[in-house]
N, C-alpha and C positions, 0 to 999 in steps of 0.2 A: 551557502548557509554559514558564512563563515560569520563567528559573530554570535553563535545561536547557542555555543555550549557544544561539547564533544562526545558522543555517546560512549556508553562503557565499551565497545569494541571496535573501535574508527580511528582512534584519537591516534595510530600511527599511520593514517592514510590519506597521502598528499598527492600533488599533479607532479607525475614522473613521465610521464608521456610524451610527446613534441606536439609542439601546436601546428595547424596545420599551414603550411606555405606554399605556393603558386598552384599548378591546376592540375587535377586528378581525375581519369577516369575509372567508372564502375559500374556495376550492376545493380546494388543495391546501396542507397546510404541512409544510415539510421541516424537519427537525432534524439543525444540522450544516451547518456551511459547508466542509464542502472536497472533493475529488473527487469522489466518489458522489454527496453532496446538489445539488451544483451541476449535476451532468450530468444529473442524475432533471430540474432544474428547468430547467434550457436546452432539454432533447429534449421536456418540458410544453409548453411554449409554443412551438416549433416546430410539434409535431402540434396544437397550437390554442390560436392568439394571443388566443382570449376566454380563457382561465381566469385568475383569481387565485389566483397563488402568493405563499407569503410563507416567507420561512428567518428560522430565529433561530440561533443561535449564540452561546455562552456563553461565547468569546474574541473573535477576530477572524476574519477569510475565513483560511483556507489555515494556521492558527493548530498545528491540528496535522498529522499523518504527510503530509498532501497537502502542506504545506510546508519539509515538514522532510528528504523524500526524499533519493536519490541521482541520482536521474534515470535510472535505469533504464528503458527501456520493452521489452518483450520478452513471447516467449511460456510457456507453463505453468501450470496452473490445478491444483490438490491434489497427492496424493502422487507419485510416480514413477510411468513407466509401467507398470513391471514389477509395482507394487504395485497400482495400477489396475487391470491386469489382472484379475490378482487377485481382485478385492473385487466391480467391476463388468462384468466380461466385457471382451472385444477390439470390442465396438460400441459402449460405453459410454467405455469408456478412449478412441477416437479423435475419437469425439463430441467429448469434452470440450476435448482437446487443439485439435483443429480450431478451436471455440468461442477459442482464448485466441488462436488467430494470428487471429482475424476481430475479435477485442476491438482487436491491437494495432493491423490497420486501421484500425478504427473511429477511433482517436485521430489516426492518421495523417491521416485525412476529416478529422475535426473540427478540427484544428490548421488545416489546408489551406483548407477550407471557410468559416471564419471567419478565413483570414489572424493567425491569432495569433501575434507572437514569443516564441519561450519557447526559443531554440538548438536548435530540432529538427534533427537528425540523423541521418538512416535508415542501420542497420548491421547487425551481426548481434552474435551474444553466444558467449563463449567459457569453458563451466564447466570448469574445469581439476581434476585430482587433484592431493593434495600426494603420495598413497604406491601401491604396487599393489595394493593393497587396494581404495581407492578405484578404482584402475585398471578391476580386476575390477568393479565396480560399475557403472563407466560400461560397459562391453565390454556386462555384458546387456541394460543400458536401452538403447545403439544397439541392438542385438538386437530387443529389442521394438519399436524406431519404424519396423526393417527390416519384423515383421512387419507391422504396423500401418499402412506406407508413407509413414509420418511423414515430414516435412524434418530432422530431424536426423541429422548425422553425426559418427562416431568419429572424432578426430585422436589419430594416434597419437604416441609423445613425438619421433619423428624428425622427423613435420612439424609439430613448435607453432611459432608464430611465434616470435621472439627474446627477446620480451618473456614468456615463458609455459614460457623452456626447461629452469626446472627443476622445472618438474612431470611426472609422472610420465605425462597420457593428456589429451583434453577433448574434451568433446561441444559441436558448434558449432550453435546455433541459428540458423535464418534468420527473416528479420519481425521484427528488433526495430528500435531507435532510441534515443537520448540527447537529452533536454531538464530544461528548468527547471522542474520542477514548482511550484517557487512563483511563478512568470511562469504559468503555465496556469494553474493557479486562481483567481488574483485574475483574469487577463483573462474566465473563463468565469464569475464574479461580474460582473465588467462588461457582457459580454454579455448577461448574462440581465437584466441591471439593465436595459439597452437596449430589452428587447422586455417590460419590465412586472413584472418579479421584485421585490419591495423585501425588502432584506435586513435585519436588527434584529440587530445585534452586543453583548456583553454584555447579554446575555439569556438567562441559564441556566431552563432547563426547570424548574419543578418537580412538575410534576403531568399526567397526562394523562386527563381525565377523560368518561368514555364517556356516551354519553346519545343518542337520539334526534340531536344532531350530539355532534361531538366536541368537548372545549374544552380545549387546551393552554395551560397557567397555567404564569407566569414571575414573578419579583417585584413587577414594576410595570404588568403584564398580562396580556392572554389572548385567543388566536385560537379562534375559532368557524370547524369546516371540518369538508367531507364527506371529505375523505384526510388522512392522518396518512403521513409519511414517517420513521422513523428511521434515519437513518445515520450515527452517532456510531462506528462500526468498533471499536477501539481499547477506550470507554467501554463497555464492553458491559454492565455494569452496569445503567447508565440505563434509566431507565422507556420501557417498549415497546419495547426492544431485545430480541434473544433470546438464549435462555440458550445455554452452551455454548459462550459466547465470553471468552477466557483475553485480559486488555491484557499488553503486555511491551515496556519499553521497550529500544530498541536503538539505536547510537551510531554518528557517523559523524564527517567530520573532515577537513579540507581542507589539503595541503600551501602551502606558502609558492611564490611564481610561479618556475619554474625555467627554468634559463639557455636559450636557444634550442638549443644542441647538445646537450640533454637530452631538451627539445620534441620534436626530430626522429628522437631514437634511440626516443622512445618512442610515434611519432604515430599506429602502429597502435591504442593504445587510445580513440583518439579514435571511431572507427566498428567497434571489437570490442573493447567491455570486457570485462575477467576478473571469474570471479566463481569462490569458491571452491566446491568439491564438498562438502556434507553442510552439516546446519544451522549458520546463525548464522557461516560461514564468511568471511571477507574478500571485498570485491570494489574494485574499482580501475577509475576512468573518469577520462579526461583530459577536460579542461572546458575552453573557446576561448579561456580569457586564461589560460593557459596553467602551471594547475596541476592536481594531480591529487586529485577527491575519493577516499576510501576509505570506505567502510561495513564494519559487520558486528561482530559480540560485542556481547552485553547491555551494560547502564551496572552500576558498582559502586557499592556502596553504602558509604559515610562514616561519618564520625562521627554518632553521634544519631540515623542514622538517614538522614542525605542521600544520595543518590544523584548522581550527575555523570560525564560522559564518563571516558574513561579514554586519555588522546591518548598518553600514555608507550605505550600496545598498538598502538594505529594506526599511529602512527610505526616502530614496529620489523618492522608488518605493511608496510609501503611501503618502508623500506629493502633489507628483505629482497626486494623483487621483483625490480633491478635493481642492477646494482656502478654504473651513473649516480646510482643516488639513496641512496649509504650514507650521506649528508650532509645531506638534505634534514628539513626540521623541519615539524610541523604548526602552522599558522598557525592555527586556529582548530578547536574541536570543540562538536559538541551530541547533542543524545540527542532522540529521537522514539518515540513511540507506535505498534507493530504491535496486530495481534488475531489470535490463534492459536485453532484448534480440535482438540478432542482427533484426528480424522481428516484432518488439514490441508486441508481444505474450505472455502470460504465456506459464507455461509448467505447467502441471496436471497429472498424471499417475502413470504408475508403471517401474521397472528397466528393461529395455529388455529382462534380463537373469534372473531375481529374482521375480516373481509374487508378494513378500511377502513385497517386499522393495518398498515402497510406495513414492511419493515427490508433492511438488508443491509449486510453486515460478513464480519469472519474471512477475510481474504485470504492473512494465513496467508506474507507477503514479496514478494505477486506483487499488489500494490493497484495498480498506478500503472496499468495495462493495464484489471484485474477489476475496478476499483470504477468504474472510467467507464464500461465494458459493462456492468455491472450496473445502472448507474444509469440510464443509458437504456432497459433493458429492462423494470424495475419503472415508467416513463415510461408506455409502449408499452401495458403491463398494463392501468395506472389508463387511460385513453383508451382502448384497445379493447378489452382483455380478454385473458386469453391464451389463447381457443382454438385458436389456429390456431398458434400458436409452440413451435416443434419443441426450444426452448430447454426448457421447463419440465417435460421428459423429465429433464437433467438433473442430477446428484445433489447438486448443490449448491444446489437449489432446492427449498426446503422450511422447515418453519416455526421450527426450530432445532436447532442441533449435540447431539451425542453428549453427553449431562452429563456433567460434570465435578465429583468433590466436590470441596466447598470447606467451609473452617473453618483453625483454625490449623494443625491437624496436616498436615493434607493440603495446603494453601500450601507447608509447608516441604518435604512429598514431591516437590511441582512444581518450589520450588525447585533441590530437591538435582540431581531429575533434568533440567532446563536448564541448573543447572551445570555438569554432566557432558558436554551437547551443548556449549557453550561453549569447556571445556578443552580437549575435544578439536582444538578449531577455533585454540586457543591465544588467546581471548578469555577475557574476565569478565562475571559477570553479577550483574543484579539485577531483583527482580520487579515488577510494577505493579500489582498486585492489593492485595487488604485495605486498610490505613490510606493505602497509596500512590495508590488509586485518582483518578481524575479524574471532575469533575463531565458532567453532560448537555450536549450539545450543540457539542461538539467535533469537529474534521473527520477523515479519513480516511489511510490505510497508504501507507507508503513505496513 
């Protein structure tokens, strides 16, 4: 990601690790240092301090979308309920949903559990509409978590909070939180490093090559192991990752530290961020020294062919939230790596033909919660198996997503129509696919 702009909590985090040289054996080797790969390799060595695990990573820890986040943590896993419904039934749709408030525990435990600083902050989330349109939208997804008996509930525009009043409806999530995700990762790198993990940074993957064991070849080496983990999210391209996963990078952007009687008029977002209604939409979280990051819209694309944030959007997106902040300037922006699926689904599992060759990606803007649940659950798998895990019922666990063509024509169809998700949201975009693509061995979704 070098190149893309430094998030407000990264920008002193570089490749201090040794690249990997001649030949290693192991038990487990995960591909991909950041949320997913680190949590599959923390929750390894918990359920059993003999294995040898080893990560390679072809930047640095936390290098991509797991350090590059907004800090979001919250619940929701694939499409809407209402389209859940839909597609999976009312047992399947609440399954799932259930599943993504037990994820955002899970990180709640493991933050706790390990004493880790990272500004955790337990709150709740608030997806707001900008029109009634959107309005109606939210009205029947409360509808459905009514039926469903979901935690969520309709706010209607008489009671948003002050900071949210001129939107038009919001659905308020309960079990979420705000933290550092690039303070979680490098710390869950260190802990794993604690209990036996050795990580090998610049160390791009090139080959995975199957045999009687498996041997994962890099330029200046190669691990010998009976598991293979891929969790590259983002990269899906990479070898032993599964198909059906779309990269997209998307931008975010941190205002300049605003005056304390700004702080105070706006300190509800500190424990109830906004996040806008419909893809690729704006969201706003106040951060403890006392500026406000914003996410959301693709990055656009330059001259020759560059790509780079677009902070002239962000900034008119945070003015426009509050008459405190018509004045306010963005102090810094960067752009990061998601992974979309055509069903907005993760994929969790293993190779159809390979038991051994393990993956999980496509979070699809909900990584920060799903790739550490997931990553501990493919843990759980490799160590005991999964017969008895009520998880792999389901629908996001399976061996890969909905194909997707690809080729140039069809790039630019995906293009057009992400652009069109974008405008709407009053964002720009740009793609991460074809020549833009990134290499093996990358971490994990915003």
């Amino acid at each position: 990601m070098n190149g893309y702009g430094a998030p407000w909590a990264t920008s002193g985090y570089t490749a201090t690790r040794p690249r990997l040289h001649g030949t290693h054996r192991c038990d487990v080797v995960v591909i991909g240092a950041g949320l997913t790969g680190l949590s599959t390799a923390v929750e390894l060595l918990e359920l059993d301090p003999d294995l040898r695990v080893i990560m390679v990573e072809a930047d640095h820890v936390a290098a991509g979308a797991s350090g590059r986040g907004t800090g979001m943590l919250g619940p929701r896993v694939g499409p809407p309920l209402t389209v859940a419904r839909r597609r999976y039934g009312d047992s399947a749709a609440r399954a799932s949903y259930l599943w993504s408030v037990s994820a955002v525990q899970h990180v709640l435990d493991l933050v706790r559990r390990h004493q880790i600083s990272c500004d955790l902050l337990p709150g709740t989330q608030l997806v707001v509409a900008s029109d009634e349109e959107a309005a109606e939208d939210q009205r029947r997804e409360a509808d459905a978590a009514r039926v469903l008996g979901l935690p969520v509930s309709l706010v209607e525009q008489d009671a948003l909070p002050a900071v949210a009043a001129r939107y038009a409806s919001g659905l308020r999530y309960a079990s979420a939180a705000t933290l550092d995700p690039a303070a979680l990762t490098e710390q869950l790198a260190r802990i794993g490093e604690q209990r036996g993990l050795t990580i090998y940074e610049r160390s791009q993957v090139r080959g995975i090559r199957r045999g009687l064991l498996t041997r994962v070849v890099t330029d200046d080496g190669e691990i010998v192991a009976d598991h293979v983990v891929v969790a590259v999210n983002a990269f899906g391209a990479a070898l032993g990752a599964p198909t059906g996963v779309v990269g997209l990078r998307v931008q975010a952007g941190v205002t300049q530290k605003l005056s304390d009687e700004t702080v105070a008029a706006l300190d509800g977002l500190r424990t109830e961020p906004l996040i806008g209604h419909g893809e690729l939409s704006p969201s706003f979280r106040l951060i403890p020294d006392g500026r406000i990051v914003v996410g959301g819209g693709a990055v656009e694309r330059g001259p020759f062919g560059s790509i780079a944030p677009a902070p002239g959007r962000l900034e008119a997106a945070v003015r426009a939230l509050s008459p405190t902040l018509a004045d306010v300037e963005i102090e810094s922006s960067w752009a990061g790596p998601i992974a979309v699926t055509r069903d907005g689904l993760p994929v969790v599992g293993h190779h159809p033909e390979d038991p051994w060759l393990h993956h999980a990606g496509g979070c699809n803007g909900h990584g920060l919660a799903v790739s550490i649940y997931n990553g501990a659950h493919l843990a759980r798998w490799i160590v005991d198996g999964d017969e008895d895990d009520p998880s792999v019922a389901l629908p996001w666990v399976r061996p890969k997503a909905p194909w997707v063509p690809r080729g140039r024509l069809m790039d630019r169809a995906l293009d057009r129509y992400l652009a069109h998700l974008t405008a709407a949201a009053g964002q720009p975009y740009a793609p991460v696919h074809g020549r833009d693509a990134e290499p093996t061995g990358r971490g994990t979704h915003v």
